[in-house]
MOPAC internal coordinates of N, CA, C and O (Angstrom, degrees):
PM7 1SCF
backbone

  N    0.0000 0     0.00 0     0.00 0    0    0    0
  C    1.4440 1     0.00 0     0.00 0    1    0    0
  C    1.5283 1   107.85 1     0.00 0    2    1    0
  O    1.2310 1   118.07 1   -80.96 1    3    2    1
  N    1.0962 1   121.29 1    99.04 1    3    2    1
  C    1.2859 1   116.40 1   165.73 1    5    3    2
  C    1.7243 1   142.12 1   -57.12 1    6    5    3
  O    1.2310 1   114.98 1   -44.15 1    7    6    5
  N    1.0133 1   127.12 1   135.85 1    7    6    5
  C    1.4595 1   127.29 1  -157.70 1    9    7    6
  C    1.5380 1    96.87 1   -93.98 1   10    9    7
  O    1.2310 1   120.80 1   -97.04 1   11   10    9
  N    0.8458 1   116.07 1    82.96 1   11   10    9
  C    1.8334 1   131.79 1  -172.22 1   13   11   10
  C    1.5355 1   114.27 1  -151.41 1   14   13   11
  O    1.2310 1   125.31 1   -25.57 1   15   14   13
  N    1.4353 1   107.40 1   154.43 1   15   14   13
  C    1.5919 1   121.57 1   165.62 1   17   15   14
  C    1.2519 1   104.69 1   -27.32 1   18   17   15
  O    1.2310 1   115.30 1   -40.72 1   19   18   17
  N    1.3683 1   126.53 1   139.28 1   19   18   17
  C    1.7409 1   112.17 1   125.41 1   21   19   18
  C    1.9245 1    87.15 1   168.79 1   22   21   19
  O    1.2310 1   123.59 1    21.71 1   23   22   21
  N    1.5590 1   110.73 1  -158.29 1   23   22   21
  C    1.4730 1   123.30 1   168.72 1   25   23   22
  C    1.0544 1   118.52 1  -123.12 1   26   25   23
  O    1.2310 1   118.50 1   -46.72 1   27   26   25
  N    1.5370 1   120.46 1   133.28 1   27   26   25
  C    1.1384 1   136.45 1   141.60 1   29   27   26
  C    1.4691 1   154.85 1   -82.56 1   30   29   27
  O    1.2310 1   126.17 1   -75.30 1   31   30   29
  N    1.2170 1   105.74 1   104.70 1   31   30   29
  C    1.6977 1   102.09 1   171.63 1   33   31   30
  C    1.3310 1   161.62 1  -104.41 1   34   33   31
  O    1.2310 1   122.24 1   -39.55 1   35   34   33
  N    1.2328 1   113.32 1   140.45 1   35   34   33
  C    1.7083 1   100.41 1  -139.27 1   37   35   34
  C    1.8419 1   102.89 1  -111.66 1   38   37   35
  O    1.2310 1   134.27 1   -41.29 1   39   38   37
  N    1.1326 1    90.02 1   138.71 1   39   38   37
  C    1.9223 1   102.40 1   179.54 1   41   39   38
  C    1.1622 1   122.02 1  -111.89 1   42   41   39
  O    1.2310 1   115.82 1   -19.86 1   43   42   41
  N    1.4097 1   125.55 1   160.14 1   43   42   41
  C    1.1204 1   138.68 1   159.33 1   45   43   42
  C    1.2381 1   142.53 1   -67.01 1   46   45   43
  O    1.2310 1    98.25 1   -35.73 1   47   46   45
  N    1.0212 1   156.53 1   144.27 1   47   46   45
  C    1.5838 1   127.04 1  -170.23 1   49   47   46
  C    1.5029 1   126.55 1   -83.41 1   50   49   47
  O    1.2310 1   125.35 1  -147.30 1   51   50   49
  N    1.6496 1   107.34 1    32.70 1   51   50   49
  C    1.1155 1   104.45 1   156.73 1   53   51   50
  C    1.1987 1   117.95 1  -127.42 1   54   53   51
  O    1.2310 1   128.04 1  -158.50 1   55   54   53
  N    1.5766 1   102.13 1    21.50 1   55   54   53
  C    1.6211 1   125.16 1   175.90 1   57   55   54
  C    1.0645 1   124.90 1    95.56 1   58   57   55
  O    1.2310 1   115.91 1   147.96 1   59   58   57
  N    1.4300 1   125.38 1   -32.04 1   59   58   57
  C    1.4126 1   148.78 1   142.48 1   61   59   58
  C    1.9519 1   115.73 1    -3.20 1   62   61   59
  O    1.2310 1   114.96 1   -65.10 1   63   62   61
  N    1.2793 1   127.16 1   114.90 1   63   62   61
  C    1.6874 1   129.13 1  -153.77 1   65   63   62
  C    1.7229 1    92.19 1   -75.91 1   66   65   63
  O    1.2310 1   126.15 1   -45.70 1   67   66   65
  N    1.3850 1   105.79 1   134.30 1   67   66   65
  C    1.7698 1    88.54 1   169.38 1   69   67   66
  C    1.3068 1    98.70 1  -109.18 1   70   69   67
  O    1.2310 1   115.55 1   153.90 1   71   70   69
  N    1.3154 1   126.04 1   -26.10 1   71   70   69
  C    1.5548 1   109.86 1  -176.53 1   73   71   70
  C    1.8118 1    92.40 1  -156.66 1   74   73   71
  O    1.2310 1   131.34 1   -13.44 1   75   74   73
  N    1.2871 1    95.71 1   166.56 1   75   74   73
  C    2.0219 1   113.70 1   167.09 1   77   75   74
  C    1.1941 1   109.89 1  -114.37 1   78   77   75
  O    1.2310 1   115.78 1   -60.07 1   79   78   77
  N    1.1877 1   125.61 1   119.93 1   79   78   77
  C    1.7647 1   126.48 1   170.54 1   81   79   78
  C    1.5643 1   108.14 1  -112.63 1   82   81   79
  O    1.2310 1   124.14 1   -39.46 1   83   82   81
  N    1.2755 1   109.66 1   140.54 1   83   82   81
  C    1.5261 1   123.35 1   174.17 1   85   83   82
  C    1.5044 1    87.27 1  -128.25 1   86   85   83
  O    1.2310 1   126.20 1   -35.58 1   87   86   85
  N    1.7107 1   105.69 1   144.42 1   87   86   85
  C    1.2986 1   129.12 1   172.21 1   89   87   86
  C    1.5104 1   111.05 1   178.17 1   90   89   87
  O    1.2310 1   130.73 1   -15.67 1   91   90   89
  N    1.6861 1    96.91 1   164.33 1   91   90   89
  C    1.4811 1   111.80 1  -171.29 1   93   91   90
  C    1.3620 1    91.97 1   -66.38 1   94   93   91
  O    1.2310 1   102.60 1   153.80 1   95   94   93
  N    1.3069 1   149.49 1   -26.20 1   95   94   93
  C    1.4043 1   151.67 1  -157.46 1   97   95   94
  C    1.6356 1   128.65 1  -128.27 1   98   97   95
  O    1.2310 1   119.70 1  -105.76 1   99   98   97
  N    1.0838 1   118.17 1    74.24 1   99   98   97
  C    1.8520 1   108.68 1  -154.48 1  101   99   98
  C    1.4270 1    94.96 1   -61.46 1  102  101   99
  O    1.2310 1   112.70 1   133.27 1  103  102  101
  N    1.8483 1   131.39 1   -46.73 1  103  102  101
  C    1.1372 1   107.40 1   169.65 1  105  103  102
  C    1.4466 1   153.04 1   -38.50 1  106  105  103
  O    1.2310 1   130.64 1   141.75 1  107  106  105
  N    1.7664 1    97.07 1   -38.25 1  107  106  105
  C    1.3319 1    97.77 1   167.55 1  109  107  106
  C    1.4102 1   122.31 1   -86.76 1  110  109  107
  O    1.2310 1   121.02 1  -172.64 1  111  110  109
  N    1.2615 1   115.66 1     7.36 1  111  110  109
  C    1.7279 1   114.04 1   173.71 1  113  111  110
  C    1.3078 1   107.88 1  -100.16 1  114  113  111
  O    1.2310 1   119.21 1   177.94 1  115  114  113
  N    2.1509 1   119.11 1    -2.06 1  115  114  113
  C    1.6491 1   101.28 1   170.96 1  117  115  114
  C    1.4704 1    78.86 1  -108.13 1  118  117  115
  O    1.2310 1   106.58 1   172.35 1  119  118  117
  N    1.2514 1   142.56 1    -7.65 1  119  118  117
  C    1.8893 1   121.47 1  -171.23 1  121  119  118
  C    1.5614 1    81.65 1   -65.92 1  122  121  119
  O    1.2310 1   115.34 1   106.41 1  123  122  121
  N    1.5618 1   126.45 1   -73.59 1  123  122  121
  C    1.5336 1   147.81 1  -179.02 1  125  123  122
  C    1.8826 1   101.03 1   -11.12 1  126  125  123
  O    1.2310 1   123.94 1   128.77 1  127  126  125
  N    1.4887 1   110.05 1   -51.23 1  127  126  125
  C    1.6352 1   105.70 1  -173.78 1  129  127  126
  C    1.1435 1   122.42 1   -93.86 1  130  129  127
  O    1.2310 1   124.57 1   113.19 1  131  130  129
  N    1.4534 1   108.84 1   -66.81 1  131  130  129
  C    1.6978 1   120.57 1   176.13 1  133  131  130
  C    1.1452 1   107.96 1    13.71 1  134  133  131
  O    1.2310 1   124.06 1    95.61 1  135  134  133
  N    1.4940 1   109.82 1   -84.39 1  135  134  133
  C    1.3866 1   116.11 1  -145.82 1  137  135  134
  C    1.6311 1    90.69 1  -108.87 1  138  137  135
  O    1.2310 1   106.66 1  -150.11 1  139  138  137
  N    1.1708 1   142.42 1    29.89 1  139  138  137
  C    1.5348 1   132.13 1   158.67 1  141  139  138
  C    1.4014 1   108.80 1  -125.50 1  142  141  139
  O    1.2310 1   113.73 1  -172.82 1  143  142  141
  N    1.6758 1   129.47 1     7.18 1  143  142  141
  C    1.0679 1   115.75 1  -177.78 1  145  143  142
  C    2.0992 1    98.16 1  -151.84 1  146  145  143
  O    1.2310 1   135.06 1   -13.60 1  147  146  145
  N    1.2751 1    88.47 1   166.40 1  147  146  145
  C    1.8885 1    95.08 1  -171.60 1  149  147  146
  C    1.4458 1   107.77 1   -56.96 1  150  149  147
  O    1.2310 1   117.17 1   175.09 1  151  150  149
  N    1.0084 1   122.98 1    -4.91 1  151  150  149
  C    2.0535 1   116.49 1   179.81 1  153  151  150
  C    1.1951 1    93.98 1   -66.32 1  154  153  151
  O    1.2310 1   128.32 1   -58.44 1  155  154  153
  N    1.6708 1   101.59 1   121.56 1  155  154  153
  C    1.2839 1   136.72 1   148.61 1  157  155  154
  C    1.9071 1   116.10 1   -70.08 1  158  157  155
  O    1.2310 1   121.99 1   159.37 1  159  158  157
  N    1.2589 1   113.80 1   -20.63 1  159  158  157
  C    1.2982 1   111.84 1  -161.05 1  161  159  158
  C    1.5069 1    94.62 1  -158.14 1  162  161  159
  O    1.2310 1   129.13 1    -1.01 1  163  162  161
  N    1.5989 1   100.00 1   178.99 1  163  162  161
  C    1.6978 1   109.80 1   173.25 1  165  163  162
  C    1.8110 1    96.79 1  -165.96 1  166  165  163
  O    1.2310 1   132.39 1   -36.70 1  167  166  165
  N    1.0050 1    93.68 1   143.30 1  167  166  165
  C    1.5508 1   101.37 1   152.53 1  169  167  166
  C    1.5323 1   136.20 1  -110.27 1  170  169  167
  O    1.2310 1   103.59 1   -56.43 1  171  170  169
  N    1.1746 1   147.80 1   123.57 1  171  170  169
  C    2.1703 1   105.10 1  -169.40 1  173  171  170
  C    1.7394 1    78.53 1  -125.77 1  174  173  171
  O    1.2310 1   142.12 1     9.58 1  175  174  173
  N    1.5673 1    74.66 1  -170.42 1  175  174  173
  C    1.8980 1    99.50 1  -170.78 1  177  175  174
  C    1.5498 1    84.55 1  -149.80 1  178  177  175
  O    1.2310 1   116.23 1   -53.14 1  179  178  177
  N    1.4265 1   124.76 1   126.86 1  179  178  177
  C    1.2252 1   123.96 1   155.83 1  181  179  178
  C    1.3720 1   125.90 1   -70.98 1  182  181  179
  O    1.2310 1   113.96 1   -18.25 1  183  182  181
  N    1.1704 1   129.04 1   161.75 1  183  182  181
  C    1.8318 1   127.23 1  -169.42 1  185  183  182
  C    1.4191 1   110.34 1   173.82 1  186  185  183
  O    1.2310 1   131.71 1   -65.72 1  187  186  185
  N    1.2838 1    95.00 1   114.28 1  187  186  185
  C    1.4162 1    99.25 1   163.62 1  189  187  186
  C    1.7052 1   127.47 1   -46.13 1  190  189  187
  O    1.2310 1   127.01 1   139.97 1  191  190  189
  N    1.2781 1   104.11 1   -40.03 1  191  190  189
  C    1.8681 1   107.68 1  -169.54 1  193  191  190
  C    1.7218 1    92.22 1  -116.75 1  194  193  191
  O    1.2310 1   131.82 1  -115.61 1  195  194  193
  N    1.5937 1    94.78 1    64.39 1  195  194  193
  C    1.6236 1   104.30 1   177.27 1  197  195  194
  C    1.6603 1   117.38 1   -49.66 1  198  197  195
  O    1.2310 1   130.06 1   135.46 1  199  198  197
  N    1.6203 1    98.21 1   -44.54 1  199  198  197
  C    1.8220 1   105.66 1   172.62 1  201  199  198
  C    1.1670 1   109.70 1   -23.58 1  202  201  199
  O    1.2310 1   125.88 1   112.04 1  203  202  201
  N    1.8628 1   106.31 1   -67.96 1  203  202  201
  C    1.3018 1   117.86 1  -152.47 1  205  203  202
  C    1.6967 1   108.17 1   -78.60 1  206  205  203
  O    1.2310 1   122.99 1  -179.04 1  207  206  205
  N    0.9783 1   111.88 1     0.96 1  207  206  205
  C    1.5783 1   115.07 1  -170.91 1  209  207  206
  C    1.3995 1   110.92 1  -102.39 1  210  209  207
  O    1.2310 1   130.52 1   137.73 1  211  210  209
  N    1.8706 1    97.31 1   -42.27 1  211  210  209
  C    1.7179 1   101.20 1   167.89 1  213  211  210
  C    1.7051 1   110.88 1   -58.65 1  214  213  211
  O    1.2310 1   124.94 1   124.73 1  215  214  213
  N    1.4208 1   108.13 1   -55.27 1  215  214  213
  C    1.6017 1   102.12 1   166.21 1  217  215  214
  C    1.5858 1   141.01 1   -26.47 1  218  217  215
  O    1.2310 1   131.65 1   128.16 1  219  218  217
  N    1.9595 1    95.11 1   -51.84 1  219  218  217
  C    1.3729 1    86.05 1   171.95 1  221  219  218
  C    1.4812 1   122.31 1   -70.02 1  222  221  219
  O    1.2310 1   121.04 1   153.88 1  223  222  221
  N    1.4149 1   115.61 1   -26.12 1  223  222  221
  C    1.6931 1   122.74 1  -162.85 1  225  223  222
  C    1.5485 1    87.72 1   -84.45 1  226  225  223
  O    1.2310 1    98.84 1   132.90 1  227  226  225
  N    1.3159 1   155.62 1   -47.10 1  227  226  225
  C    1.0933 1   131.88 1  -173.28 1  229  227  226
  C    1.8679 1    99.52 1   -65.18 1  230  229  227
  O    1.2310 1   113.22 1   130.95 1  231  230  229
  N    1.2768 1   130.43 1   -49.05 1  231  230  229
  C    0.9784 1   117.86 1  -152.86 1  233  231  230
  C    1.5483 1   107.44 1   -71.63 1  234  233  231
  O    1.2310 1   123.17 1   161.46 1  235  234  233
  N    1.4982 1   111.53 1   -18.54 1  235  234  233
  C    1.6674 1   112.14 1   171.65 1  237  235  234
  C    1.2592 1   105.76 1   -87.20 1  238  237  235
  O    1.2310 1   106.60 1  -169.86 1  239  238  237
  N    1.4579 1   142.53 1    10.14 1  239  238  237
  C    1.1907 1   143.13 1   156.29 1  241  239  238
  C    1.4748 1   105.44 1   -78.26 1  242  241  239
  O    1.2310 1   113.87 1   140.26 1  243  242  241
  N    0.8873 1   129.20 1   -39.74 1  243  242  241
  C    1.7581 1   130.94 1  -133.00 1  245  243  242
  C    1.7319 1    96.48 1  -113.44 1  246  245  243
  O    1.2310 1   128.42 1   169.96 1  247  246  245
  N    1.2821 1   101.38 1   -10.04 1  247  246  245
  C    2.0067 1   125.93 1   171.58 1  249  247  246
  C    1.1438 1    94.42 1   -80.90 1  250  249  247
  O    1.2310 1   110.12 1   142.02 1  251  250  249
  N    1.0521 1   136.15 1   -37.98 1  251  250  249
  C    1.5120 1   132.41 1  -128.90 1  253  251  250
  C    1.8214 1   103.98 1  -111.19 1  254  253  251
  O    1.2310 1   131.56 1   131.63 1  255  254  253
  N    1.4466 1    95.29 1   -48.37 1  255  254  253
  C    1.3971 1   123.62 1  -177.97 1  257  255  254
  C    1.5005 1   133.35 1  -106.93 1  258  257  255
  O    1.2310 1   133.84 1   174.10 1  259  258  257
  N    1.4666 1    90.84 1    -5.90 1  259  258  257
  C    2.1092 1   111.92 1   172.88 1  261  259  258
  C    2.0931 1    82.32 1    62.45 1  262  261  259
  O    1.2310 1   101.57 1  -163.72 1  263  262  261
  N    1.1504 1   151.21 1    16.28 1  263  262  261
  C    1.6268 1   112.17 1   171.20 1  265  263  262
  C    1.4228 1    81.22 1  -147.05 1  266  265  263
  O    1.2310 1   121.69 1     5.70 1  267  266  265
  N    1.3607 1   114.37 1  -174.30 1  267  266  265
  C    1.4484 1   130.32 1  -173.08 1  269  267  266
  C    1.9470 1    97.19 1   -94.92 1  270  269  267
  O    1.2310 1   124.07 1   -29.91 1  271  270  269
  N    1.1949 1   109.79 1   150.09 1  271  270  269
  C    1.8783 1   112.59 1   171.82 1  273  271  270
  C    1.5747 1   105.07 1   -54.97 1  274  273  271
  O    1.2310 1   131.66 1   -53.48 1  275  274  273
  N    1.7363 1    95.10 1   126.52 1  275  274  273
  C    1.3005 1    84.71 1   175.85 1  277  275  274
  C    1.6393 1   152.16 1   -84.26 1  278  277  275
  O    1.2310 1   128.78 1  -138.15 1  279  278  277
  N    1.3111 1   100.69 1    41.85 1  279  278  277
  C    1.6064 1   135.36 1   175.66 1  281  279  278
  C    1.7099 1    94.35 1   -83.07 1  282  281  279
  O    1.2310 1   120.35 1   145.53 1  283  282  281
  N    0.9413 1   116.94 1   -34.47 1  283  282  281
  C    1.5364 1   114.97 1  -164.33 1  285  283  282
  C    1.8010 1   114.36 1   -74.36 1  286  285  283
  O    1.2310 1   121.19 1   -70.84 1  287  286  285
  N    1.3032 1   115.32 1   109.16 1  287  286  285
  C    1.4012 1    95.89 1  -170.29 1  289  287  286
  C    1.9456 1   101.78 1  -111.47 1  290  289  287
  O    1.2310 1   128.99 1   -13.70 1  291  290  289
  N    1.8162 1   100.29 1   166.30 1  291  290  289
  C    1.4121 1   104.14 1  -166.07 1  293  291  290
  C    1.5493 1   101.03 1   -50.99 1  294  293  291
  O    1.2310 1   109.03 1   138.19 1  295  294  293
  N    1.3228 1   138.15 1   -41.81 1  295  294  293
  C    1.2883 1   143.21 1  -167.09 1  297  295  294
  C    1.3876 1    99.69 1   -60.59 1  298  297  295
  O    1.2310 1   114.50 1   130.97 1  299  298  297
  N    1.1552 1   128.02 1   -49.03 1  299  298  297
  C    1.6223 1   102.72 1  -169.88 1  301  299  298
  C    1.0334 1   127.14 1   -88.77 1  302  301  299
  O    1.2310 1   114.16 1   -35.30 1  303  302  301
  N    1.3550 1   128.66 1   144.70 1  303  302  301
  C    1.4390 1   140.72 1  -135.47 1  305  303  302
  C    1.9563 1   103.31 1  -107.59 1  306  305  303
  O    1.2310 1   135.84 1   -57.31 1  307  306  305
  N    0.8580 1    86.95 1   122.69 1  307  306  305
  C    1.9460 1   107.58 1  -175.91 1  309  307  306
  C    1.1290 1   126.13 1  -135.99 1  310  309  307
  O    1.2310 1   131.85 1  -163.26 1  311  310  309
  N    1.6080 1    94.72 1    16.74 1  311  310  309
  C    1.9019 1   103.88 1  -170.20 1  313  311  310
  C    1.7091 1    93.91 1   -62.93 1  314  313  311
  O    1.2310 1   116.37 1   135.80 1  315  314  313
  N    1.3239 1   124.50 1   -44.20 1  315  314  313
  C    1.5522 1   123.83 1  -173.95 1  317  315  314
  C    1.5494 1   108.30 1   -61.06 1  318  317  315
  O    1.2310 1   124.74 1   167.21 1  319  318  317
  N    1.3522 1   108.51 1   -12.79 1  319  318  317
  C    1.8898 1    92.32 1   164.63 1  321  319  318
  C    1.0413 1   118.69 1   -74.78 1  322  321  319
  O    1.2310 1   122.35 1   139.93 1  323  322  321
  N    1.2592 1   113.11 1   -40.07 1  323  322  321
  C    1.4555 1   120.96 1  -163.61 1  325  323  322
  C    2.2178 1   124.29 1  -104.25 1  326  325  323
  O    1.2310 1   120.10 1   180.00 1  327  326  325

């Protein structure tokens, strides 16, 4: 896992998305879940302009499914995605 730009996304074990993370660090956003939240799995994509990348993948989630992944809670702040 490389310690670089980009997003990560994390599933359930029935494959199902629970949340999208963009950060300066993809490692520390799966050390951060793994083991404190139900993801069974992850996939990432590295990226420099992670914002804009987390943006598009939530917003082709939220097309797809009418709500945001439900990893995403009211407290955390995403006004800068959008």
């Amino acid at each position: 896992m490389p310690d670089a730009e980009g997003v990560v996304r994390f599933f359930d074990a029935n494959g199902e998305v629970l949340e999208i993370v963009g950060g300066p660090s993809m490692r520390n956003e799966v050390r951060e879940r793994l083991g404190a939240e139900k993801a069974a799995c992850f996939d990432f994509e590295p990226c420099s302009m992670y914002t804009q990348r987390q943006n598009e993948l939530l917003s082709q989630y939220m097309e797809t499914h009418g709500c945001m992944p439900p990893g995403i809670r009211e407290e955390d702040d995403l006004d800068d995605l959008f």
